[in-house]
C-alpha positions in Angstrom: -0.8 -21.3 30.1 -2.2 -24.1 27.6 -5.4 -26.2 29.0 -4.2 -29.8 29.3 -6.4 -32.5 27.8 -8.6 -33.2 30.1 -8.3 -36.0 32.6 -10.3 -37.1 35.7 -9.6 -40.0 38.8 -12.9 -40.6 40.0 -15.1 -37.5 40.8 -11.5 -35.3 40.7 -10.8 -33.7 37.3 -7.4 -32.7 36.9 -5.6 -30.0 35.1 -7.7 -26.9 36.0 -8.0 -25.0 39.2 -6.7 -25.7 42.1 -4.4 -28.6 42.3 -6.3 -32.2 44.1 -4.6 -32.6 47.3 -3.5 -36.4 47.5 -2.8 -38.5 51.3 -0.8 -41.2 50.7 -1.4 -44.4 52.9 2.1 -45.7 53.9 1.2 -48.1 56.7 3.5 -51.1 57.5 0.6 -53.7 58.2 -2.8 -54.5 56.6 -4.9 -53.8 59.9 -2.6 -50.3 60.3 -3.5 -49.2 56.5 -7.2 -50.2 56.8 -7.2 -48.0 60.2 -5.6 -45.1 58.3 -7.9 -45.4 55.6 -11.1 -45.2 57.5 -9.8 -42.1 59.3 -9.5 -40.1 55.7 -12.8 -38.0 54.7 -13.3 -35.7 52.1 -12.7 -32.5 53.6 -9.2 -33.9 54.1 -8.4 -35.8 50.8 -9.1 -35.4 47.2 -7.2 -38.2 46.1 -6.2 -41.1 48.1 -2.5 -43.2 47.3 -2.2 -46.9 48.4 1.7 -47.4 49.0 2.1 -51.1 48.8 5.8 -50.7 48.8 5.7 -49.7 52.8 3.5 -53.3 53.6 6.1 -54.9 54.3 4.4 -58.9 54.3 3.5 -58.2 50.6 7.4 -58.5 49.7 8.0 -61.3 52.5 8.0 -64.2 50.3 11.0 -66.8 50.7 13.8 -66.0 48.1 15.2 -68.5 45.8 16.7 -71.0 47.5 19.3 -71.4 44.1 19.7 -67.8 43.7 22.5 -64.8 45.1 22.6 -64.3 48.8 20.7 -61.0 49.4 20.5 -58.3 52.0 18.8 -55.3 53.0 15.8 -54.3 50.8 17.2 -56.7 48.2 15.8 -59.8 50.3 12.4 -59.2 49.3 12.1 -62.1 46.4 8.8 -62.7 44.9 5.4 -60.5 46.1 2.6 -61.9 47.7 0.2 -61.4 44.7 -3.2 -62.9 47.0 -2.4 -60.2 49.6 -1.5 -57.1 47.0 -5.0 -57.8 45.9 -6.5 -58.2 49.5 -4.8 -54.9 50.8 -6.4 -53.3 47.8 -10.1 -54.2 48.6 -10.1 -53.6 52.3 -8.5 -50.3 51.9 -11.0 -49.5 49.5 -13.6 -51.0 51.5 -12.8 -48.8 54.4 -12.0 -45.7 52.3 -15.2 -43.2 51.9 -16.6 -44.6 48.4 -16.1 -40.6 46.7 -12.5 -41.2 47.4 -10.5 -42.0 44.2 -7.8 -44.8 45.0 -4.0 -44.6 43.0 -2.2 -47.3 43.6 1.6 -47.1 43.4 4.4 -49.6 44.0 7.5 -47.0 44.3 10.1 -49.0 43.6 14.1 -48.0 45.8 15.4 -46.3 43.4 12.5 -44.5 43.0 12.6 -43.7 46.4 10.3 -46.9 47.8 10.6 -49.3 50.8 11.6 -52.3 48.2 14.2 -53.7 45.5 12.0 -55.7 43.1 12.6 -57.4 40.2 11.0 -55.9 36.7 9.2 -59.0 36.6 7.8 -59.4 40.3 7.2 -55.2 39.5 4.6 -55.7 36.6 3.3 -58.9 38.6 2.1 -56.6 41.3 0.7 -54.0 39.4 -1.5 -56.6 37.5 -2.6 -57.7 40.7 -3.3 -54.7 41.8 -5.4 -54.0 38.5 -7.2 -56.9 38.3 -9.0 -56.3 41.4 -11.2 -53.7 39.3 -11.1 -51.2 42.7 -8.6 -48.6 41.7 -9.1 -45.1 39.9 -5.5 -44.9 38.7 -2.2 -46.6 38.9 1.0 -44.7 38.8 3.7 -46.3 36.5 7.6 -46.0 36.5 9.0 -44.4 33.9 12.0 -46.5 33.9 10.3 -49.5 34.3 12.0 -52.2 32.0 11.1 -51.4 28.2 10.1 -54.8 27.4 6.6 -53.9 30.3 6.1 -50.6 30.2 4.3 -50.2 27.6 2.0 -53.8 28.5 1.3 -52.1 32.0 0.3 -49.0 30.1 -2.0 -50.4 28.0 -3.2 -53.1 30.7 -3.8 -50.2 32.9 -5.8 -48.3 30.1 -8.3 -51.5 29.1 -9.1 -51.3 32.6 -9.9 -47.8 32.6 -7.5 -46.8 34.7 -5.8 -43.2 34.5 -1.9 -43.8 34.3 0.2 -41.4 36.4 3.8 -41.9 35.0 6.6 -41.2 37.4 10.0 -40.5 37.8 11.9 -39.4 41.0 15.7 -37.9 41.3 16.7 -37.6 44.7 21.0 -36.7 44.3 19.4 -33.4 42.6 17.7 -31.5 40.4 18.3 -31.9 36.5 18.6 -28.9 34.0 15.0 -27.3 33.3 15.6 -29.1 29.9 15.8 -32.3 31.2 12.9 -31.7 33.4 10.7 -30.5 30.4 12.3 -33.7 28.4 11.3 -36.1 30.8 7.9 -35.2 31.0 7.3 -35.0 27.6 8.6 -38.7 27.4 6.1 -39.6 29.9 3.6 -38.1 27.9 4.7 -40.0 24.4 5.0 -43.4 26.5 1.3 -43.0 27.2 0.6 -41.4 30.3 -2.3 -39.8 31.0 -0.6 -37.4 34.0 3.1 -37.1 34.3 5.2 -37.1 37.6 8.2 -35.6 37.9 9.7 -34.8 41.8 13.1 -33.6 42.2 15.5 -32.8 45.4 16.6 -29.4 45.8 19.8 -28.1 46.7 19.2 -24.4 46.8 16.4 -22.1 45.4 17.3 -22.2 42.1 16.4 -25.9 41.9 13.4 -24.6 43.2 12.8 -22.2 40.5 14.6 -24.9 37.7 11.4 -27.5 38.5 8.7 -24.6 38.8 10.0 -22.9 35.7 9.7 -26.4 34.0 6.1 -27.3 34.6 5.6 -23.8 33.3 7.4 -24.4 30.3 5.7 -28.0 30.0 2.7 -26.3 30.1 2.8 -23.6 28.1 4.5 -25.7 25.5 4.0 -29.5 24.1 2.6 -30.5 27.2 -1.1 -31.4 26.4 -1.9 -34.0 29.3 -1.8 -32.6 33.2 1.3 -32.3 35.2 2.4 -33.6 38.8 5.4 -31.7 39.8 7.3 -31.0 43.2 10.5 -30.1 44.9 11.1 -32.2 47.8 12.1 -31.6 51.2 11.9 -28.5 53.5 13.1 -26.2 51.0 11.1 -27.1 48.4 7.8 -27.0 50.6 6.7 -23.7 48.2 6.6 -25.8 45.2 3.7 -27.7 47.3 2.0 -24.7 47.6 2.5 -23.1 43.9 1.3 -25.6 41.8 -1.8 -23.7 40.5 0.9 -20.9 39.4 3.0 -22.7 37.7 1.0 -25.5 36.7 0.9 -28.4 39.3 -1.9 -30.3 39.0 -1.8 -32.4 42.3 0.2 -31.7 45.3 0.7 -34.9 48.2 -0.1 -33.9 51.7 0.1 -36.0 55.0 -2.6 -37.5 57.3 -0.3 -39.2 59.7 3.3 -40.4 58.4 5.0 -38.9 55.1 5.6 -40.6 52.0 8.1 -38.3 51.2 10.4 -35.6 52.1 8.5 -31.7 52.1 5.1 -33.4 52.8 3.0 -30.9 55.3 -0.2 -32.4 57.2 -2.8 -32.3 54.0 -5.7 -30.5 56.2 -3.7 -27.3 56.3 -2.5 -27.6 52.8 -5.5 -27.7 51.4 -6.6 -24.7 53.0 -3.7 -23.0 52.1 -4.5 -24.2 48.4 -7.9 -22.6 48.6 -6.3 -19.4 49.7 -3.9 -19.3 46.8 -6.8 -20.2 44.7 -9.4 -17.4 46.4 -6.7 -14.8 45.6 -6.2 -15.6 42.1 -9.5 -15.4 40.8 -9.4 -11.5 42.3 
């Protein structure tokens, strides 16, 4: 397997090893998230992910008045830029300072808690950046083409490592497709690519696993982020070392996603895999 370029979020270097073991923070409220955030040490968490999609008074604001009637997730209209940057320093106030901090907004049809518009998307992520507290920021790979490549580069003056994303949840995609999409993350800039995929039956399984490897092994020059979701793709969560993972998302509390196990006994589990494969 070919050694990615090498890439580090905080004190965590990536691409080598045993895959970083990542909590996500997924609180509904401000006071909940900095709670959850002082709980997390290191023999826990590697890697620390800010959710801002799930605080739900960051997307509050009044919609316009002049625009469609919306429902649902859709009645979200602009962010609350002064709080997305005020959830960001308390959390990282109360997080141990060696833990790195990725913030993500995961859009819904990304699998997140909120419709947003492009615009109020990139206006959030700016926030976010601006604060100067963050190790790394995950961006959508289908964000609109007209920002994606402004958050990139934003994101990189900052010197901030960019996790690009991109999340199917009606299936898995051909190990082609898997492969293409992560090379496209790669040529759009990131740093790491993400690629998560729902499984269907064990060869979807295989199909994502069989991807990273070929990612790897192939063009692939910057670390990879890969996993099948839910209970039948829990292995993939395990694996990534094998086939080429490079971070794997466990749980301290609520999931973030479907498959997620509680992070304390993954990362033990992690360190078995690893203990075994240096024999």
């Amino acid at each position: 397997m070919a050694t990615p370029l090498p890439v580090s979020i905080g004190r965590v270097a990536l691409g080598t090893g045993r895959p970083a073991v990542c909590v996500p923070l997924v609180a509904r409220t401000l006071d909940a998230l900095v709670d959850a955030a002082s709980a997390l040490d290191t023999d826990t968490a590697e890697l620390v992910e800010l959710r801002i999609d799930f605080v739900d008074a960051a997307f509050a604001a009044a919609p316009d008045p002049d625009g469609p009637v919306r429902t649902g997730t859709e009645a979200t209209g602009a962010a609350d830029l002064d709080l997305v940057a005020d959830v960001v320093r308390r959390v990282r106030g109360a997080l141990d300072a060696e833990l790195p901090l990725l913030f993500t907004l995961r859009t819904e049809p990304e699998g997140g808690e909120h419709d947003v518009a492009p615009a109020t998307y990139d206006a959030v992520l700016r926030s976010a950046m601006a604060t100067g507290l963050l190790d790394a920021v995950d961006v959508e790979m289908y964000t609109d083409p007209d920002l994606l490549g402004g958050l990139v580069d934003a994101a990189h003056d900052a010197g901030l490592v960019v996790v690009m994303s991109s999340h199917d949840f009606s299936g898995t995609p051909t190990q082609g497709e898997v492969v293409s999409r992560l090379l496209e993350q790669q040529e759009n800039g990131a740093d790491v690519a993400k690629f998560a995929a729902m499984p269907s039956n064990t060869d979807d399984v295989l199909t994502l696993m069989r991807a990273t490897a070929e990612f790897r092994a192939g063009a692939g020059i910057v670390p990879a982020i890969t996993m099948s979701m839910g209970p039948l793709g829990v292995v993939s969560r395990l694996a990534g070392e094998t086939f080429g993972s490079c971070v794997t998302f466990g749980s301290a509390g609520a999931t973030s996603a479907p498959g997620q196990v509680p992070a304390a006994g993954l990362r033990a589990a992690l360190e078995l895999v690893h203990e075994a494969q240096q024999g």
